[in-house]
FIBA-251146 format. One record per residue: residue in three letters; x negated, y, z of N, C-alpha, C in turn. Coordinates in pm, whole numbers, plus 50000, padded with zeros to 5 digits. Example, Ala and Ser with C-alpha at 12.3 -4.5 7.8 and 13.67 -1.06 7.14 Angstrom:
BEGIN
ALA486814943150780487704955050780486804967050780;SER487154977550708486334989450714487105000350787;
***
This chain:
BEGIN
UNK068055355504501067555342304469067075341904325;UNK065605333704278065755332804171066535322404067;UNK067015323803982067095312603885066975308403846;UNK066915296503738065995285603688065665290703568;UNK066555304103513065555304003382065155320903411;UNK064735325303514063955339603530062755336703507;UNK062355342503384060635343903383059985345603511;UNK060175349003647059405353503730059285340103750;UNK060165333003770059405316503820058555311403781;UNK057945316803624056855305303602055485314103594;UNK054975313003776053955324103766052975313103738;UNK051605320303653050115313103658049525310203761;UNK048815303703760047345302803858047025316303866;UNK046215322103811046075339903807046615348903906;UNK047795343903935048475359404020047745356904155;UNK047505347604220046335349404347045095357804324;UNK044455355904209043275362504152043525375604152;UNK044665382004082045255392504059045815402104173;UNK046525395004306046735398704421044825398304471;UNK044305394004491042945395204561042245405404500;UNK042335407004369041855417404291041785431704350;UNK043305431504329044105448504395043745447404495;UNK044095438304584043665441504723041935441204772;UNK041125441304675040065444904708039685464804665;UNK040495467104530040595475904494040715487604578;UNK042015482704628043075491604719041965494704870;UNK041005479504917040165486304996039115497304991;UNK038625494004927037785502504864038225515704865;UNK039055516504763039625533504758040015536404911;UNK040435529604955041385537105092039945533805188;UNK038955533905167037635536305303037355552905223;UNK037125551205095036895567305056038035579205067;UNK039145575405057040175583705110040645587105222;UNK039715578805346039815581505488038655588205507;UNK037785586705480036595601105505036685611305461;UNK037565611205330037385622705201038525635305324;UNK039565625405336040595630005459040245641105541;UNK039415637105614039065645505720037635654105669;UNK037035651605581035645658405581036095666605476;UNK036905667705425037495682005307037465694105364;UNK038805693505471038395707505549037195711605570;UNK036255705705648035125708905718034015713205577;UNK034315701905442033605702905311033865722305253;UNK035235724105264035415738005228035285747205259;UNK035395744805405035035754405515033475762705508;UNK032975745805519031515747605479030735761505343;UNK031695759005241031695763605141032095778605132;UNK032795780105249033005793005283034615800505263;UNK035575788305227036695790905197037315789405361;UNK038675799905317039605799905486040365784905476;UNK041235790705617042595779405611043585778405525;UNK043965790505454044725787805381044385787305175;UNK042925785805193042555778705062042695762305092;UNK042595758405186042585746205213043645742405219;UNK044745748605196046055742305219046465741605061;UNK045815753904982046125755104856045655742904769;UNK044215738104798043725730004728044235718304762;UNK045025715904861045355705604876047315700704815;UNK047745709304812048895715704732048395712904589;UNK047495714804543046945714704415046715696104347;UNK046135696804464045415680204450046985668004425;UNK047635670804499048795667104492050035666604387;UNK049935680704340050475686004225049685675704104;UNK048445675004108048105672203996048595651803972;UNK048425646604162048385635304157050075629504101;UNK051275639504138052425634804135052685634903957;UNK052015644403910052515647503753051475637603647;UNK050615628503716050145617903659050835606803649;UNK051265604403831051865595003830053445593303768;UNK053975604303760055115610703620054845603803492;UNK053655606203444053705604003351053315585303291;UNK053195579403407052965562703418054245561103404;UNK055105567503499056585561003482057115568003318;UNK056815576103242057925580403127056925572803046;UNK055775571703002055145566602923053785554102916;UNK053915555303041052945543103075053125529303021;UNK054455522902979054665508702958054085511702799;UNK053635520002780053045520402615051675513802627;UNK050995508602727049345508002715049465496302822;UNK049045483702872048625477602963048325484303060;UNK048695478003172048355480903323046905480303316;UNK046185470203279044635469303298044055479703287;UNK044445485603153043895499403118043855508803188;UNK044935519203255045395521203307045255524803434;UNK044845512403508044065510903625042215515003618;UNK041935509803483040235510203480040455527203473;UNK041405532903370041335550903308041295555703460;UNK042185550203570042345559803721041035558303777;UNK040325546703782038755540803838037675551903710;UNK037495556403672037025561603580037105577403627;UNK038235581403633038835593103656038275597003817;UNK038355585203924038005583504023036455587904031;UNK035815583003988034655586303940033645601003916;UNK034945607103782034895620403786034705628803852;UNK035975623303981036245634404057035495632204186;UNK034705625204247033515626204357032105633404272;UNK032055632904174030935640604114031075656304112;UNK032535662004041032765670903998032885679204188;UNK033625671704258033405676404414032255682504477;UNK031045669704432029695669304513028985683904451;UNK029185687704288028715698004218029185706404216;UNK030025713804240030895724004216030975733004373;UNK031245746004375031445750004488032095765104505;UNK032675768604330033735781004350035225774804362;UNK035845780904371037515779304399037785773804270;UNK038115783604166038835776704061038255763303991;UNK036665758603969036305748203878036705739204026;UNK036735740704106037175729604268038895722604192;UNK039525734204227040865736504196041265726904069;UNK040495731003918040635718103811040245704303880;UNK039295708203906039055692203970040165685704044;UNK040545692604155041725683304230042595682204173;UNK043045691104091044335690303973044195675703907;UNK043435673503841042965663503771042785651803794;UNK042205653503904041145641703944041875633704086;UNK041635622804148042255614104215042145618004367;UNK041775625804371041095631604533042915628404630;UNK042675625504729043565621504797044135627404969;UNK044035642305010044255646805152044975642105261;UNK045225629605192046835628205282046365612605331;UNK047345610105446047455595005482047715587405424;UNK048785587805388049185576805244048405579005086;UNK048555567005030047955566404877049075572204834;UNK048695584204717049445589704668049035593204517;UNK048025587104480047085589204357048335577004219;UNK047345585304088047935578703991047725558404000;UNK046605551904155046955538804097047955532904187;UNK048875537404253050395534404338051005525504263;UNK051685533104136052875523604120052405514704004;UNK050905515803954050395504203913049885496903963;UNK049225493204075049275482604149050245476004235;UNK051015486904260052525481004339052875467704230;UNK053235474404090053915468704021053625454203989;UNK052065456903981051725444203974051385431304049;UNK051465436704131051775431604314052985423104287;UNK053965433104224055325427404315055735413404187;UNK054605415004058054895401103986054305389304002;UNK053335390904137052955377104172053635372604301;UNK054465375304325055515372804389057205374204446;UNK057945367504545059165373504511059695370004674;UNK061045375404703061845373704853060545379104945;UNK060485369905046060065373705179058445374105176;UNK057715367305057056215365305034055965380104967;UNK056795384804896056665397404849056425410004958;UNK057415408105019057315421005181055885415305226;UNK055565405005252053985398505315053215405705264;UNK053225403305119051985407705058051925424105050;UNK053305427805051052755445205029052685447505174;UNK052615440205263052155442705414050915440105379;UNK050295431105330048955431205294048135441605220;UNK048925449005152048665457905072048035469905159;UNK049085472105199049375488405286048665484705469;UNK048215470305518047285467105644046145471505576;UNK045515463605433044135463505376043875477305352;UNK044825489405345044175503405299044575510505479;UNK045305507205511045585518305649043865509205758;UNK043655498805738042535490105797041145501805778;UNK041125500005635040035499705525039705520505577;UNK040835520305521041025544605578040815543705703;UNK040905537605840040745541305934038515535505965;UNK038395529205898036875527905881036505539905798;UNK037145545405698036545556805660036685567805725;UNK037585569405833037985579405886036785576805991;UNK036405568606042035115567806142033845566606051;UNK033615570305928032305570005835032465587305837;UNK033365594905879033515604005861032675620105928;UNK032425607305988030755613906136029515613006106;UNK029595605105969028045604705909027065614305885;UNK027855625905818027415636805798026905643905928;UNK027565643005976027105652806095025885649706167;UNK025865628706174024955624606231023265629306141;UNK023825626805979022395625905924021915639605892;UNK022905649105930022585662305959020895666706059;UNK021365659006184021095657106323019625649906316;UNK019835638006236018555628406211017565631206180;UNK017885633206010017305638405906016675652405875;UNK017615661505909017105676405880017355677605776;UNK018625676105690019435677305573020575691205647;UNK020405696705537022065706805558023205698805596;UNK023955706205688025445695805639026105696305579;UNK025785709605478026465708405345025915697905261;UNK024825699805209024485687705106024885673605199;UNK024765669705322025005657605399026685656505340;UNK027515666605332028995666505302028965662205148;UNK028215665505034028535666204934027815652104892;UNK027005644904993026725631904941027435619304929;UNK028555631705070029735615505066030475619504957;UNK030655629304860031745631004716031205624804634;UNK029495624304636029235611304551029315600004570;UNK029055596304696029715581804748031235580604677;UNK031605587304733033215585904656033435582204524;UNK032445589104437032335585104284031425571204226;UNK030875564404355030685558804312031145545204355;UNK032305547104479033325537504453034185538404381;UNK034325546804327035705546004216035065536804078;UNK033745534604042032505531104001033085510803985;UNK032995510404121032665499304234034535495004169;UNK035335498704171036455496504175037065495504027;UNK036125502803922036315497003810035705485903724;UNK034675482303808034245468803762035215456503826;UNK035545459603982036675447903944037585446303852;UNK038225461403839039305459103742039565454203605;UNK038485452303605037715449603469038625436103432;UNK038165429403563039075414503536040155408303534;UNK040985422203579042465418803535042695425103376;UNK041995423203238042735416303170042525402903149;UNK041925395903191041665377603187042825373103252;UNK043785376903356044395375303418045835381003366;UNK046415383103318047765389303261048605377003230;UNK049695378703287050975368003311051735369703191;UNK051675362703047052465365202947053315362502942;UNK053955354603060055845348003090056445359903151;UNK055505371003163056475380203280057135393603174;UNK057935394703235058575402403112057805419303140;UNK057635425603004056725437802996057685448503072;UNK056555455303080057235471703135058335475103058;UNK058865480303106059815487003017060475500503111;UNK061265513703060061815523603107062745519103210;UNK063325529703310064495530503383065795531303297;UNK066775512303345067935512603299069015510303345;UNK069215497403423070555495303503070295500603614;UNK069005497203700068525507003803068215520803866;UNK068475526803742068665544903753068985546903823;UNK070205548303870071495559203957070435553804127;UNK070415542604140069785537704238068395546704270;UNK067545540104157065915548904195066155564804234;UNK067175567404120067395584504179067675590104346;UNK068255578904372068945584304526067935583004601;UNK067315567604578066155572604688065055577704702;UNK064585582104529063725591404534063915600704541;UNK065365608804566065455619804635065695620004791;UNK065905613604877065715610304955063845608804972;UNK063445603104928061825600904942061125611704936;UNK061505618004843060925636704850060855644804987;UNK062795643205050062545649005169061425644405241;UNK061255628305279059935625005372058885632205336;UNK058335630205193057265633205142057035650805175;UNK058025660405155057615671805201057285673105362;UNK058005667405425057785666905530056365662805609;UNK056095649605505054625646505527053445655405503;UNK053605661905425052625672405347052175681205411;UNK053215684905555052645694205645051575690705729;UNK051645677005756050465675505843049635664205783;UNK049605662305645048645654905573047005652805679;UNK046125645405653045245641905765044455651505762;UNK044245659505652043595668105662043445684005716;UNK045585685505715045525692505787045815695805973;UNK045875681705971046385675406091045065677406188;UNK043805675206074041935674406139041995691306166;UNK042445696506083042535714006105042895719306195;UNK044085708706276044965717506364044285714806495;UNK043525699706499042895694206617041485704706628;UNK041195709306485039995716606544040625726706611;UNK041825736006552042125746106600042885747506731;UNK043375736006744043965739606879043635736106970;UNK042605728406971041925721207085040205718507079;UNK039965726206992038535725906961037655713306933;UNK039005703406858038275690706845036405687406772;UNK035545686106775034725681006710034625676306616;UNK034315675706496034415666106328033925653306395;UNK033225645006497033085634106524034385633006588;UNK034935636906677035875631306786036875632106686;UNK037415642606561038465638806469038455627106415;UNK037185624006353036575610406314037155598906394;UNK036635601706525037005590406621038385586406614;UNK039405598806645040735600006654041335592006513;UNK040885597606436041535592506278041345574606230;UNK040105569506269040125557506306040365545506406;UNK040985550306544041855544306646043145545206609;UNK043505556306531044905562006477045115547406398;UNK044205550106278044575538206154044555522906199;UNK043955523106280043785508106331045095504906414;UNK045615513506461047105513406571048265509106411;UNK048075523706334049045515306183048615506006091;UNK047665500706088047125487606061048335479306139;UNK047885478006260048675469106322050105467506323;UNK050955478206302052505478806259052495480006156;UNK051935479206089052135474805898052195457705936;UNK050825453205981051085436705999052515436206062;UNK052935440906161053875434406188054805438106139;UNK055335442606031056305449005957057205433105874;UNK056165427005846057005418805784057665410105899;UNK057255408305995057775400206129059115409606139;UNK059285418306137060455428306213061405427306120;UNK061165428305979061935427905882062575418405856;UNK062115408505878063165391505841063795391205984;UNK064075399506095064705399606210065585410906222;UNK065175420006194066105430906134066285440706032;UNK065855435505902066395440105793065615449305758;UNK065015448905605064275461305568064825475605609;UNK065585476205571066185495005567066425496605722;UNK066735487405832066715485005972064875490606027;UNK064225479905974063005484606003062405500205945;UNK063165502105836062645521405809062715529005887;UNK064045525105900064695540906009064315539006139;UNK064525527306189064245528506325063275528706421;UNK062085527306334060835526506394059875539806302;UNK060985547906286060215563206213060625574506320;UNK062035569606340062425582306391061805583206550;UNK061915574606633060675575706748059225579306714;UNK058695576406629057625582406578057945596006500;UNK058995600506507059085618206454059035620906566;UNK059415616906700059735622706775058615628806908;UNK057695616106883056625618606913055135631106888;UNK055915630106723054905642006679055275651106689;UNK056835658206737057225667806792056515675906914;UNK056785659406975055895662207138054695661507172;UNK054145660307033052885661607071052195675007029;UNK053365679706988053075692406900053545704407033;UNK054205699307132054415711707252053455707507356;UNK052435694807325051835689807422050895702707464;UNK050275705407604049435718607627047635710007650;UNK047845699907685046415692307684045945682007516;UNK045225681807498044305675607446044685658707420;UNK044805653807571044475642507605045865636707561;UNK046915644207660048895642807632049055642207480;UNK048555651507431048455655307256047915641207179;UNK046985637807215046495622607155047425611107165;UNK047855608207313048235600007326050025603307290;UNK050655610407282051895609907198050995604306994;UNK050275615706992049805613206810049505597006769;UNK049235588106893048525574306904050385566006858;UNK051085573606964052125564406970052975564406831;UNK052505574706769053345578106688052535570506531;UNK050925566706555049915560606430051415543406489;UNK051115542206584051625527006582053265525606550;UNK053895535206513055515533106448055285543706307;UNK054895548806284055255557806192054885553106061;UNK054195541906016053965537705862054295522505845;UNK054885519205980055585510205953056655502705827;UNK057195517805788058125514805697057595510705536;UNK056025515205567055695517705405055415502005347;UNK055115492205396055495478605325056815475705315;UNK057695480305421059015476505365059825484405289;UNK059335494305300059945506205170059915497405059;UNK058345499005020057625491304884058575478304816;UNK058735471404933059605464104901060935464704847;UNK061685469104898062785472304919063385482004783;UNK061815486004771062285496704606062115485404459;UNK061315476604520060975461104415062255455004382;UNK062735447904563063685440204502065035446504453;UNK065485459504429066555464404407066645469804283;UNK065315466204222065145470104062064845456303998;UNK065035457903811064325438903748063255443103766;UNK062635432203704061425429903741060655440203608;UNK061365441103464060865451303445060685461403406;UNK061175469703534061645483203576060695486603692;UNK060155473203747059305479203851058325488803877;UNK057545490903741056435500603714057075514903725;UNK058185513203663058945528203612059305530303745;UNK059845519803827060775523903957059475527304088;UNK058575522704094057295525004162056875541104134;UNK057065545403993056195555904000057705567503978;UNK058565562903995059795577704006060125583004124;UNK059865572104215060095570304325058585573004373;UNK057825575204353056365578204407056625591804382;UNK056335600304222056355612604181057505620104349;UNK058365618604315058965627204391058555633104538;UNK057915622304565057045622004701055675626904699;UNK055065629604550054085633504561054525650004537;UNK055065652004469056065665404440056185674804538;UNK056655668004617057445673604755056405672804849;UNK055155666004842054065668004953053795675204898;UNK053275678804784052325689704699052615707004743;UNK054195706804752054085721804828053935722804967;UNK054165712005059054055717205177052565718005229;UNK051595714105188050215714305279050055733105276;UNK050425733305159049975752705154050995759605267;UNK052485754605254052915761105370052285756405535;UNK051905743305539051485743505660049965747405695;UNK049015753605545048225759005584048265775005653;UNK049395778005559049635795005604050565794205721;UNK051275787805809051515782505939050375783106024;UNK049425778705988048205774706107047395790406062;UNK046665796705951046475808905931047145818306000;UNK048375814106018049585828306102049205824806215;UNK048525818706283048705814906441050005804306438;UNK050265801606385051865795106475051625775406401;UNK050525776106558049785760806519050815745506529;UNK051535748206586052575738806642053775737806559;UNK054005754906473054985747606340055055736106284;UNK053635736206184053835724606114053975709106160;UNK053815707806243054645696506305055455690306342;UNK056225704906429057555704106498058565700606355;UNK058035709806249059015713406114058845701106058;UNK057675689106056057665683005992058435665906070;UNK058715667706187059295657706287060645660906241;UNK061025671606247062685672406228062985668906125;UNK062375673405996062725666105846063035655005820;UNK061875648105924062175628505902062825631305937;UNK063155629606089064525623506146065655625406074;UNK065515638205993066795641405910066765633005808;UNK065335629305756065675615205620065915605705721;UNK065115604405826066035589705824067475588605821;UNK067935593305883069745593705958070115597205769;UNK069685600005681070465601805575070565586105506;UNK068915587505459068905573105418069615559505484;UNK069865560205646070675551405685071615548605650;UNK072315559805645073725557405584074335562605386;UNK073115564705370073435564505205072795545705185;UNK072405542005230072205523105160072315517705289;UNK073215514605395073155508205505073775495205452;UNK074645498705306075705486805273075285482705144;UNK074285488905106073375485604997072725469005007;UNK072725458904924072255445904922070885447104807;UNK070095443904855068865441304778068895429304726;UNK068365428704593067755414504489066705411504505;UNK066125402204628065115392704624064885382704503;UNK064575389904343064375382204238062625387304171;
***
């Protein structure tokens, strides 16, 4: 509950502006991170690299994204969020150019290190736990879980339209009489030039800055806490890393001879299925309990990607992977939450991005192992390996905070 004299009560006019802001932001990036998704492989391939450079660069990309977002949480409350956000939109920028131009391994390699490029389903880039953070100060209790349902519908919505823009290439290949390489390298400038697109909004959150809200500041009473479950969060996160979307588009080509359109297709029916259990995430949660709604609507969705991973058809294979888009990211608005209200208010930046790093950490090595998995022949590893992991975070996390009480402040 709040109290009558918590700064969070006396929000501005602004924080609607500020929530509409990000969440235009957050679209944006997540339509270019759902094409970028699936058209990487096929982009490198193109380029003449194997399967298991593609696992590397994507190991890389990751590496570089978790040790940014590291460094928001140890030193970030030194500079405004505004900033911050425009330096990642900027950086964003960089890195669809430096993509579209480049085409040996190592100047590739700086680039993803560096730069915001994103392989995976989830946002995992340096602007996470700065927009989380600032999310979670225009609101508080049960409007808070809403809105980062709004958050995490508007990018899983927004990625599953990019994941169906993701056929463009191929089409204007077809049309036009363009390579489909250069057709590939036009969407890395597209990319740069929403990151472009995304720093002129941001522009306007400094007009908007809440001077009643108390500033960033380091991890303090909340420590021992953020630690547990960002070690806990790591396990998911490695786990995720194996079948990041990109290498997930790899395995559909390889094991079933999917098409770069029909991945396309697949990747945007997928997102639109977790679109829809993100919306209803906040419905489930005021009925049965954030940390209720994590576990229990993940681990049927591990279980699925198990089975879809011994599936022998195509079709069986989809439709377990379908069942598993509509439970499996369920948790990520109520995570979000759940890591808000159990920290002050300001600790949230620090607690957003310690709890992010670890997860980006721990994805960062597994795409390379599940590239050299699919390189070995043994296509169905990385899946099976990556179903059992959850289930094993969940059943941990259940019972390391089942008796844990969260601060809706």
């Amino acid at each position: 509950m709040l109290t009558s004299g918590s700064s969070v009560t006396h929000k501005s006019l602004p924080s609607a502006s500020v929530a509409r802001t990000i969440l235009i932001g957050r679209a944006l990036r997540a339509f270019a991170d759902g094409y970028v998704a699936v058209l990487l492989p096929a982009y490198l391939l193109a380029l003449g690299f194997g399967q298991f450079e593609v696992g590397v660069l994507g190991t890389i990309t990751l590496t570089g994204s978790a040790l940014a977002t590291l460094a928001v949480g140890w030193i970030g409350h030194r500079w405004p969020q505004h900033r911050l956000l425009l330096a990642a939109a900027l950086l964003m920028t960089a890195t669809g150019a430096g993509f579209a131009s480049l085409a040996s391994f190592w100047p590739l390699a700086i680039v993803a290190f560096v730069g915001t490029l994103n392989p995976s389903s989830g946002d995992v880039s340096v602007f996470l736990p700065l927009e989380q953070a600032r999310l979670a100060s225009t609101a508080s209790g049960e409007a808070r879980t809403s809105l980062f349902a709004r958050y995490t519908v508007t990018g899983s919505l927004c990625a599953a339209f990019g994941a169906l823009a993701s056929g463009i290439p191929a089409w204007a290949a077809v049309q036009t009489g363009v390579t489909l390489l250069n057709a590939l390298r036009a969407m890395f400038v597209l990319y740069g030039c929403i990151g472009a697109v995304v720093w002129l909004f941001y522009r306007g959150l400094a007009d908007s800055d809440d001077e009643s809200a108390p500033p960033p500041a380091p991890l303090g009473p909340s420590r021992r806490t953020v630690f547990k479950l960002a070690a806990l969060f790591s396990v998911d996160a490695f786990a995720g890393g194996l079948v990041v979307n990109s290498l997930l588009a790899l395995w559909l080509f390889d094991r079933f001879g999917m098409s770069l359109a029909g991945a396309g297709a697949f990747f945007f029916w997928a997102g639109l299925l977790t679109t829809a259990s993100q919306w209803a995430a906040p419905w489930v949660a005021r009925r049965f309990g954030l940390l209720n709604t994590m576990v229990f609507t993940h681990i049927p969705a591990n279980i699925c990607l198990i089975l879809a991973a011994l599936a022998s058809h195509l079709e069986i294979s989809l439709a377990f992977l379908f069942v598993r888009s509509a439970l499996s990211q369920m948790d990520v608005p109520t995570r979000t939450a759940y890591v808000m209200a159990v920290v002050t208010p300001a600790e949230r930046a620090a607690a957003a991005s310690y709890t992010a790093v670890p997860r980006s950490l721990a994805s960062a090595a597994s795409p390379s192992l599940g590239g050299a998995m699919l390189a070995a022949g043994m296509l169905s590893a990385p899946l099976i390996l990556c179903g059992s992991l959850k289930i094993a975070y969940d059943l941990a996390l259940f019972v390391a905070f089942r008796r844990h009480k969260g601060h809706e402040s």
